[in-house]
SELO-61676 format. One record per residue: y, x, z of N, C-alpha, C, CB in turn. Coordinates in pm, whole numbers, plus 50000, padded with zeros to 5 digits. Atoms other than C-alpha are relative to their C-alpha. Glycine has a CB too. Example, Ala and Ser with C-alpha at 12.3 -4.5 7.8 and 13.67 -1.06 7.14 Angstrom:
<atoms>
498815008950000495505123050780501205009050000500034990150125498814991849994498945136750714501094992350073500465004149858
</atoms>
This chain:
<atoms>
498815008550000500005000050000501245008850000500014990450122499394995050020503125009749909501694993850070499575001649880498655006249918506475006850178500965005249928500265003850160498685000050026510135001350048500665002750108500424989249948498924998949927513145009850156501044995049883500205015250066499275001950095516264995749979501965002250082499384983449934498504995649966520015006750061501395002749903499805012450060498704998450149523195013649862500205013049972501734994350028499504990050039523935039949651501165008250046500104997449909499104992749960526835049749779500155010350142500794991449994500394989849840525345059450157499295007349971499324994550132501594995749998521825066050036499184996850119499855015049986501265006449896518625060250227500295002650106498575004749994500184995949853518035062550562501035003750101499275010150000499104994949908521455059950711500194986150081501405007249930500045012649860521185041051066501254994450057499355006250143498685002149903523895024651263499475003250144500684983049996500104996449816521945027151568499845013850016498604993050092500064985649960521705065451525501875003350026499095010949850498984995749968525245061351608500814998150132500514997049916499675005049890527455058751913500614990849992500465006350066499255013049982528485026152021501184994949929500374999850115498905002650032531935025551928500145007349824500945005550126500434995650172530815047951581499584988149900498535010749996500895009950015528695023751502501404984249969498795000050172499575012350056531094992351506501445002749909500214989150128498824988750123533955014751326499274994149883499875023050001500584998650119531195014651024499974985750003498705008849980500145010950068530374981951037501424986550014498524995550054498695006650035534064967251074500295004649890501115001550086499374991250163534794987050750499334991249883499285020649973500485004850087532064970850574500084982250050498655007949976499925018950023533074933350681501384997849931500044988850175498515001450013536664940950644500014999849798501005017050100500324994150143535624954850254498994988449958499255017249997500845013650074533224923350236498755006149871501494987949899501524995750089530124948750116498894991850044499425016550028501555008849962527054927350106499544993050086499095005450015500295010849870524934912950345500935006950115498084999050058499804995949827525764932450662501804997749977499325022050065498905006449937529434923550637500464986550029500765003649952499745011749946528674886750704498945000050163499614987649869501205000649921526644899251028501324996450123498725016250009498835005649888528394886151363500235008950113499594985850071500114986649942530114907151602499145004150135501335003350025500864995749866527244908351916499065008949877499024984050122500744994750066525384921251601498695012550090501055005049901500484985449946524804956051716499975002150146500915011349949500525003149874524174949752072498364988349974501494991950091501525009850032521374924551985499255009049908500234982849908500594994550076519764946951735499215011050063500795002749910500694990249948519714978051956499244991950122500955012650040500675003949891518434954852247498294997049939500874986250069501334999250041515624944151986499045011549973500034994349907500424989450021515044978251898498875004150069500845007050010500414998049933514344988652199498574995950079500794999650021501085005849929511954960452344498785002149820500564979250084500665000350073510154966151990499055015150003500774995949898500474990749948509585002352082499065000350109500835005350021500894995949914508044994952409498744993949995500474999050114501275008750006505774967652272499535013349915500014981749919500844990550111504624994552001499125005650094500895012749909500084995349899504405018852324498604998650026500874995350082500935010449907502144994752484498355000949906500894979649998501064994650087499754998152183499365008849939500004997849950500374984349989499055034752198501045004949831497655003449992498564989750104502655040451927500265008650045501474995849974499004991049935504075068851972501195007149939499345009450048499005002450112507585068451829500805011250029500824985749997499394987350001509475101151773501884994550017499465009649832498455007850039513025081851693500814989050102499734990549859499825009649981514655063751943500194985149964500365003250027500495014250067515375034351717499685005649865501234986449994500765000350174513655028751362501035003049932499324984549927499255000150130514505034851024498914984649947499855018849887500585013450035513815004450830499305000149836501334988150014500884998550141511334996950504499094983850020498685018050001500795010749995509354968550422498885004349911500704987249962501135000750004505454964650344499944992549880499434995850111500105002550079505314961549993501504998149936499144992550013497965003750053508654949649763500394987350013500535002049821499315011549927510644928449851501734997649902500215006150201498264994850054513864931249570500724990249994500275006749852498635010649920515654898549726500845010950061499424987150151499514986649914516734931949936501045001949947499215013450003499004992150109518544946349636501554994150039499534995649811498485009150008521434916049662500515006150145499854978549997499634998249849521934929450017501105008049984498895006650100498924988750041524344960849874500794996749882499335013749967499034995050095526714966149651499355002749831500575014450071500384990950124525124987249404498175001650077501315019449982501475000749928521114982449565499525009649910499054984850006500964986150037518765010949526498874997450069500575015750047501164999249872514995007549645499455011749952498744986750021501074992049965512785038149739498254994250054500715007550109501905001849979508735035449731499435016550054498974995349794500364986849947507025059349956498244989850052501465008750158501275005249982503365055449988499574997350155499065009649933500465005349834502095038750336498735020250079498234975849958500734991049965499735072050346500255010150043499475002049942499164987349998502435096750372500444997150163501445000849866499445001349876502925081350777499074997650048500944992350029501084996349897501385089151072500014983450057500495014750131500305018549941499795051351171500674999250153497854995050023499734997849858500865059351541501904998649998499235017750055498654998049997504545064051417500584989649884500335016049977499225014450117504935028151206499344994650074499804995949813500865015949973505024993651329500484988049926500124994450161499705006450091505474963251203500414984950080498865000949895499755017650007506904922951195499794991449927500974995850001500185006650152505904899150982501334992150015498424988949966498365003550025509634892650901500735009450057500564986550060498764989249941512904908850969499885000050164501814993949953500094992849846513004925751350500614984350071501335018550031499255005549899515804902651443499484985850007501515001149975500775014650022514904866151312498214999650099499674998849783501504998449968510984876751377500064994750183499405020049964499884999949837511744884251792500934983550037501125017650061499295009449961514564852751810499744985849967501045003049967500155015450048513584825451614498654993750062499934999049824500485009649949512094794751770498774992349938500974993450015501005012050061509214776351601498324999050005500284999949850501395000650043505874783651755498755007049911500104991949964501514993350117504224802251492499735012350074500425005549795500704990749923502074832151643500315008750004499065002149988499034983250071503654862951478501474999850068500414999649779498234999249899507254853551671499495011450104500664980650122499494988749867508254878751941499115013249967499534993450192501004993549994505324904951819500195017649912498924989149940500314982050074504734941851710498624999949985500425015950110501434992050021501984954751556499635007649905499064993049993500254991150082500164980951436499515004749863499625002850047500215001850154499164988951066498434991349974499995017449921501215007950010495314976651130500364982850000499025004650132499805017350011496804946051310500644990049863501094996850120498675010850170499554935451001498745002649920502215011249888500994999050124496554941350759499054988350018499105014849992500655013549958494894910850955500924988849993499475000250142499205012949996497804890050991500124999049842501605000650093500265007550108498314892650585498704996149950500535005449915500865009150067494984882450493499714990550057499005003949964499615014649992495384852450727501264996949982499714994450114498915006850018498854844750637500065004649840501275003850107499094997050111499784863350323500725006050013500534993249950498644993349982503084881250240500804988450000500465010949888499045006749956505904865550325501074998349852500595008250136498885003150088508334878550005498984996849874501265013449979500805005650068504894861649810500274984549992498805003850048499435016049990505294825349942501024997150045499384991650066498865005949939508584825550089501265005849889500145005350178499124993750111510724842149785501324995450033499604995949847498845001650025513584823749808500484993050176500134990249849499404998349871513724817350215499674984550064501765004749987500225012649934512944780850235499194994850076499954993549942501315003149935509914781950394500235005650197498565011149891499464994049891511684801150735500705009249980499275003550077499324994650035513284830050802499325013449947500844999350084500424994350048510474850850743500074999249822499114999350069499495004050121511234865050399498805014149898502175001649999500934984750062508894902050391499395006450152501395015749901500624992249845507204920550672500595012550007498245003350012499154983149991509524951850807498755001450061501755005250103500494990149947508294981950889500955010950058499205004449913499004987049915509795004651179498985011650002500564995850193499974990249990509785041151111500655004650065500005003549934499384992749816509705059651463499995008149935499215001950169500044983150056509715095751252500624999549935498985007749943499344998450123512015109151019499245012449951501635001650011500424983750053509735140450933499434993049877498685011750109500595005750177508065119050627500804992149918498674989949998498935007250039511235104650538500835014349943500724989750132499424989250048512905141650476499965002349894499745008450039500074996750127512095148250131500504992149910498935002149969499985010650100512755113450014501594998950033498884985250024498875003149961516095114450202501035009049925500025000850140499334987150073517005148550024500304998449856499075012650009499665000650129516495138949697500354987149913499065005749950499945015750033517325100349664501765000049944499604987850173
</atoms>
């Protein structure tokens, strides 16, 4: 299987807000609401307090399942393609990096985006959950992919299954030359 990443040309891959400090961090993303780039400048302002709080409790569930995450918070990719993504930037760019090139111990997963996945309300089993690459390989062949039957969002908010990358050491090469 083959994980995406998709970001804008103009940053390039793999650039975090939560690898930044607090007040760094909402600098960048006031710039990009004020400039009205893509999705993340219609995001609301507890944003980045709710995100790193999910982060975090997503780390210790991993934790909990013998993860062991090098990165305080993730880099982000999704489990297969997903190029609804693309509309997210400006100028969208996706990267394909093979699922084989990461240490199983240092990826986890949601079936849906981190934040929706942990917050949203409706009962279904996969809410609030982490899991590891064996487990998500069970949940799609009883559920499916998500950006398979849910393409255009109507079905919830699940839309693709992220994947958090605790390491940046298998991300280096792709980050260098993207």
């Amino acid at each position: 299987m083959q994980l995406y990443h998709y970001y804008d040309a103009s940053t390039g891959p793999f650039c975090n807000l939560s690898d930044l400090e607090q007040n760094d961090a909402e600098i960048v993303l006031n710039e990009i609401r004020n400039e009205g780039k893509g999705f993340a400048s219609k995001r609301s302002p507890e944003y980045l307090a709710i995100r790193k709080e999910l982060e975090t409790t997503a780390r210790t569930m991993f934790e909990r399942k013998g993860g062991r995450p090098v990165r305080r918070y993730p880099h982000y990719m999704t489990f297969g393609a997903c190029p609804w993504l693309l509309s997210w930037y400006p100028n969208g760019k996706e990267l394909c990096i093979p699922a084989t090139e990461f240490d199983p111990s240092t990826i986890s997963f949601t079936y849906g985006d981190l934040l929706p996945t942990m917050r949203y309300q409706d009962g279904k089993p996969y809410r609030k959950q982490v899991y590891t690459i064996q487990e998500i390989y069970e949940l799609i062949r009883q559920y499916g992919l998500p950006q398979e039957w849910n393409r255009d969002g109507t079905l919830g908010p699940e839309r693709y299954i992220e994947v958090q990358v605790w390491d940046d050491v298998p991300l280096r090469t792709y980050k260098e030359h993207a």
